[in-house]
N, C-alpha and C positions, 0 to 999 in steps of 0.2 A: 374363164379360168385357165385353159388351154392356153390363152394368149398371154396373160399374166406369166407364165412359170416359159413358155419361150423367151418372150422379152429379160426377165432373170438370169434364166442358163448364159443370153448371149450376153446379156453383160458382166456375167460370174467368167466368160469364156475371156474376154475383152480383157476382166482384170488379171486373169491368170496371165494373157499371153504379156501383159503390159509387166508385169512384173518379173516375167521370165528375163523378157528382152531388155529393163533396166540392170537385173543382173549380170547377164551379159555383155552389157556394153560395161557395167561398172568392173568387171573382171579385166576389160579389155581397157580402159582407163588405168586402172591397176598395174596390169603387166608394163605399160609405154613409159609408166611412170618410172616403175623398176627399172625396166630398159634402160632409159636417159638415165638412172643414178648411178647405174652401175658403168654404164660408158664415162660420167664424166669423170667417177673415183679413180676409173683404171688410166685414162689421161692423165690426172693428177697422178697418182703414183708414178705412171711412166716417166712424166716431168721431175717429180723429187726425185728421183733415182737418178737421172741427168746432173739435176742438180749436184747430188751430193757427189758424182762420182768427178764431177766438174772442181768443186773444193776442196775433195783430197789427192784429186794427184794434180 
């Protein structure tokens, strides 16, 4: 019985830590994601801006 409820906890421990650390990489997924869209927007805006200041004067 003893062996039974070890082998459990450690794969109750297994699942815990496996889910922590998909969370955590999926936040860290998340964030790089962010990163790059908001670097590419702020490019692009810095280029319209060019642009337009290029076809009105």
């Amino acid at each position: 019985m003893s062996e039974a409820l070890s082998n459990i906890g450690g794969k109750l421990l297994a699942l815990v830590i496996l889910l922590v650390a998909g969370w955590v990489l999926l936040k860290i997924v998340i964030g790089v994601v962010t990163f790059v869209a908001w670097t590419v927007l702020a490019i692009v805006a810095v280029v319209a801006v060019i642009w337009a200041l290029n076809r009105l004067l």
